[in-house]
C-alpha positions in Angstrom: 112.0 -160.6 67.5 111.9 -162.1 64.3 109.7 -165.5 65.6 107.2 -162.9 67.2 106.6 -161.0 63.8 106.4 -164.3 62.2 103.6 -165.0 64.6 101.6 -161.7 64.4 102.1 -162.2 60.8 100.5 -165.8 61.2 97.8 -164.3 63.1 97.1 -161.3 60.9 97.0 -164.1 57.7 94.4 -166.5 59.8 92.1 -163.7 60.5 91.7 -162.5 57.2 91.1 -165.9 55.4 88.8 -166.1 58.4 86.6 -162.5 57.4 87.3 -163.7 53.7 85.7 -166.8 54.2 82.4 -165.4 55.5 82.3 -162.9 53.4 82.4 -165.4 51.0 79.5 -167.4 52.5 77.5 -164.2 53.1 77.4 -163.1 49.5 76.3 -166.2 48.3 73.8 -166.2 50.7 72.8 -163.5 50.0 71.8 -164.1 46.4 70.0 -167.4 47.7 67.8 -164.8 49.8 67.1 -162.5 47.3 65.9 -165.1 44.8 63.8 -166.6 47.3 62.8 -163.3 48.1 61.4 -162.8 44.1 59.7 -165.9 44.5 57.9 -165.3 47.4 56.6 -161.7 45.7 55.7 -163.2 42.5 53.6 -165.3 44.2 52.4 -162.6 45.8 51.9 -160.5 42.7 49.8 -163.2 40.3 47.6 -163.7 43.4 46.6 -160.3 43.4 46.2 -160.0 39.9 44.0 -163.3 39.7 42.4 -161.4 42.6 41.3 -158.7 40.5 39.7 -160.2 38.0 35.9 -159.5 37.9 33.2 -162.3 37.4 29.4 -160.5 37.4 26.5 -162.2 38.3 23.6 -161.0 36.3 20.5 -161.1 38.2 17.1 -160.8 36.0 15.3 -158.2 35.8 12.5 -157.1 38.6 14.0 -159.4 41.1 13.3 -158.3 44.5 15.9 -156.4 46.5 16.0 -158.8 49.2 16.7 -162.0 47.2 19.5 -160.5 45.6 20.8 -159.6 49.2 20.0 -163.2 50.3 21.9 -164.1 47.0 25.0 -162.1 48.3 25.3 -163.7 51.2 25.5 -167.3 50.1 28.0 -166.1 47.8 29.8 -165.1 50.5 30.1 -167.7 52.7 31.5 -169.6 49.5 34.7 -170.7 49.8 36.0 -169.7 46.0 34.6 -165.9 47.4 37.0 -163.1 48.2 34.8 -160.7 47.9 31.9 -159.4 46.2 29.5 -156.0 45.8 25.8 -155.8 44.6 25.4 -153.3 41.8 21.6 -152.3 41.5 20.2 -151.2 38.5 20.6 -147.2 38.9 24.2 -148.0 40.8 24.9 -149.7 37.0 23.2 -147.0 35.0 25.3 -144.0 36.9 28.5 -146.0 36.5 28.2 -146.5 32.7 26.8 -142.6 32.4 30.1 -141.2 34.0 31.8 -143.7 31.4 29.8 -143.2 28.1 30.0 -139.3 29.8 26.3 -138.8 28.3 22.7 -139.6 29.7 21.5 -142.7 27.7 18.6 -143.5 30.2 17.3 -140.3 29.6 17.5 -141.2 25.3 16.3 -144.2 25.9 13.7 -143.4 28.4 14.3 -146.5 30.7 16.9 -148.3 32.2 18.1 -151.4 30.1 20.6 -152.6 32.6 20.2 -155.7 35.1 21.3 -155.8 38.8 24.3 -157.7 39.0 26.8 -158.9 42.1 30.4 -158.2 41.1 32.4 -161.4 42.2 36.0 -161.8 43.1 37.6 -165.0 43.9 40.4 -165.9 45.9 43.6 -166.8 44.0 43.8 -170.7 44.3 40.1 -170.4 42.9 40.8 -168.6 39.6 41.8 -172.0 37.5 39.4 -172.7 34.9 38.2 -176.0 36.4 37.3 -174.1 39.4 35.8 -171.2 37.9 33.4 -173.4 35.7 32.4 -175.3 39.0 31.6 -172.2 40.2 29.9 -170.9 37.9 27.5 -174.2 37.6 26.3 -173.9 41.3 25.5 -170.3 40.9 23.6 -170.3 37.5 21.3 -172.8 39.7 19.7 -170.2 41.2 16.3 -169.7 39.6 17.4 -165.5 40.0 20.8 -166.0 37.9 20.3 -164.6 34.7 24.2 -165.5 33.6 28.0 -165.4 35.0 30.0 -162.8 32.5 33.7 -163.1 32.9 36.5 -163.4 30.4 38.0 -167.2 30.0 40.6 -166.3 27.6 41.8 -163.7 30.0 42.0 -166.2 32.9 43.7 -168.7 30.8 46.3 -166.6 30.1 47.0 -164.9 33.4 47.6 -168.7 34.8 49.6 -169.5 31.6 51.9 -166.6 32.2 52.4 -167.3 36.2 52.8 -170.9 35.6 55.5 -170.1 33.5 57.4 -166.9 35.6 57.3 -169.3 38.7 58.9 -172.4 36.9 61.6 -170.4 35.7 62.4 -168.5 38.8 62.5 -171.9 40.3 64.7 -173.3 38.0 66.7 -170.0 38.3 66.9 -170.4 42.7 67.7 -174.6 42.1 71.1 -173.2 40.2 71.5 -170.4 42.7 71.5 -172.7 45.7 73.5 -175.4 43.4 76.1 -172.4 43.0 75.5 -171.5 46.8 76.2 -174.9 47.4 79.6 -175.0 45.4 81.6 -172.1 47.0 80.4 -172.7 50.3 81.9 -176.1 49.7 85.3 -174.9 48.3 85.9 -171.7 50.2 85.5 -174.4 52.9 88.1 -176.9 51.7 90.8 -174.7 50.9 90.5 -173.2 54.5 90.8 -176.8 55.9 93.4 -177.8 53.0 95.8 -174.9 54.3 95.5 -176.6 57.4 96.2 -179.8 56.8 99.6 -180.1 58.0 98.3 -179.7 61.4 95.7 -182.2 61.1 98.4 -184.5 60.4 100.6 -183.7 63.6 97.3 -184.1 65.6 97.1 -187.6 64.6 100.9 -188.1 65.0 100.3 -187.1 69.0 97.5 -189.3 69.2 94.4 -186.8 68.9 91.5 -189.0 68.4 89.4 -187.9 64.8 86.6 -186.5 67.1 88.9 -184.3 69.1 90.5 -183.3 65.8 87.1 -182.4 64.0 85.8 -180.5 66.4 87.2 -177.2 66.5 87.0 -177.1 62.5 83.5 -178.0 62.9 82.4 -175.3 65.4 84.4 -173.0 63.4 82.7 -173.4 60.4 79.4 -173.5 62.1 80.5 -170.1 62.8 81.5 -169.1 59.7 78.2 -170.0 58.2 75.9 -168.8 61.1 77.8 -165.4 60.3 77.9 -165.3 56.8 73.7 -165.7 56.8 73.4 -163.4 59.5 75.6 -160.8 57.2 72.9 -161.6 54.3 70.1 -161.6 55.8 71.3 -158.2 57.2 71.5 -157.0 53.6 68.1 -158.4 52.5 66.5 -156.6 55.1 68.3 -153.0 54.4 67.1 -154.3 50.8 63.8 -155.0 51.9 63.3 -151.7 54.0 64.2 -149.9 51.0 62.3 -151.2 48.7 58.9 -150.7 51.4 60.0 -146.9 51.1 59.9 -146.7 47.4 57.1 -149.8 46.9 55.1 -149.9 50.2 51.7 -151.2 47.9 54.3 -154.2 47.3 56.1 -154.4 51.0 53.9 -154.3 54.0 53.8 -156.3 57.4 51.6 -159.0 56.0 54.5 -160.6 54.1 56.6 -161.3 57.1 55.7 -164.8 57.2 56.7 -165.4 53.9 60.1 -163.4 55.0 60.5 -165.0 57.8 60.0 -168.6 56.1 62.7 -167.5 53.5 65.6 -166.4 56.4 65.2 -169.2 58.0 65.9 -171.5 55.0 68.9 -169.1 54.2 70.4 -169.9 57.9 69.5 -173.4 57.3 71.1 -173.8 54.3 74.5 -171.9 55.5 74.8 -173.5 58.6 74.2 -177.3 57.7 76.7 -177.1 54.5 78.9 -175.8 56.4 78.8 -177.8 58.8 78.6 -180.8 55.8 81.5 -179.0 53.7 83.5 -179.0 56.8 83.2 -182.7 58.1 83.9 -184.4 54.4 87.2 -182.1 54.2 88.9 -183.0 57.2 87.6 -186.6 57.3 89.6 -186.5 53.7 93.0 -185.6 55.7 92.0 -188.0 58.4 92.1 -190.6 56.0 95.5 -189.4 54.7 98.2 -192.2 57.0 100.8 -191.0 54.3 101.8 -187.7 54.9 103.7 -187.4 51.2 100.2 -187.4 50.2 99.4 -183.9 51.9 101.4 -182.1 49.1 98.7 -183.1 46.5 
């Protein structure tokens, strides 16, 4: 009666180092994923910002309609070109009337305004070197009066990215290093509780692979588990966060979230798998069993 409590005891202890263990794994994970996460939306973010930023091509002044179209679509089939609207004249002279919220055409009695194309550029085209490239081809054109946009205000949009993404890299290298760490030792002292039975496999004869094995596939377990718990929690995260934010979250990012999952698998499954082969090879090693009480 006794040796049967013992065992269900034994049992009961295993199991919950066992659910400890991944929980363990999964929480770790989990932060990994969330970082990763951030990173992957920051990028997002200062591309759509550099996005926004408006470069106008000023066209001079009685240029005919259809070389200004022509104009348009050789900016478009530009590479640096996201996208890009022609403003005529009156289009310019009604927005800045709703602005100024008076008539000045009608004070000045003509229109003093120049068509223009309103330029946007994709995001890995809004670095200063590129933009000045651009800018050189277009101002070519015997039609281009000038390029208006604001350098300072590129310069310090990039400035700023350049230095949110180093930090929140630097920030996910110590989050995997921690990741790392207590995947590592949660690891260990599961295998180091187990030690003693490493040791009687070896005194039977059990050959190292034999003995690896089942602490291998367990592991491999462990971790597969413990990222499919965080990625679990990411997502509930995720699907939250596209109820409250869905400008931010939509179905375009899913490569980008797919991309970061599968390094947070990646990542639990081969240090586990790492964590667990170094530990027991270090009992393996152990011939003097006085030394299993260290």
């Amino acid at each position: 009666m006794i040796q049967k409590e013992d065992a269900k005891f034994e049992k009961k202890r295993i199991r919950s180092a066992h659910v400890t263990t991944v929980l363990s794994i999964a929480t770790v994970l989990f932060l990994l994923c969330i970082q990763g996460l951030m990173l992957g939306y920051t990028r997002k973010v200062s591309d759509y910002v550099k996005e926004n930023i408006g470069f106008t091509l000023m066209i001079k002044d009685y240029t005919r309609e259809q070389d200004i179209m022509d104009m348009k679509a050789i900016i478009d089939r530009s590479p640096y070109v996201k996208s890009s609207r022609y403003i005529s004249k009156d289009e310019a002279a009604k927005e800045l009337k709703e602005n100024l919220g008076q008539d000045f055409v009608s004070f000045l009695g003509y229109n003093p305004l120049l068509p223009s194309i309103e330029i946007h550029l994709k995001a890995d085209y809004t670095h200063q070197d590129s933009v000045l490239k651009f800018e050189n081809e277009l101002t070519q054109y015997h039609i281009v009066k000038e390029m208006f946009y604001q350098p300072d205000l590129i310069r310090l949009v990039n400035d700023n990215v350049a230095k949110i993404s180093f930090w929140l890299s630097l920030a996910s290298l110590f989050i995997l290093a921690i990741a790392i760490y207590l995947i590592n030792n949660t690891l260990r002292l599961l295998i180091y509780s187990k030690r003693f039975t490493i040791n009687t496999m070896q005194l039977v004869g059990a050959t190292p692979r034999f003995i690896r094995r089942p602490f291998i596939q367990k592991s491999l377990l462990q971790g597969f588990l413990g990222a499919f718990f965080a990625i679990l929690a990411a997502t509930v995260c995720l699907l939250y966060m596209h109820k409250k934010v869905p400008e931010l979250i939509n179905g375009h990012d899913s490569g980008m979230i797919v991309r970061v999952f599968f390094v947070v698998l990646l990542v639990g499954l081969l240090f586990t798998f790492v964590s667990a082969w170094i530990s027991v090879n270090k009992y393996l090693k152990m011939r003097n069993s006085d030394n299993l009480y260290n």
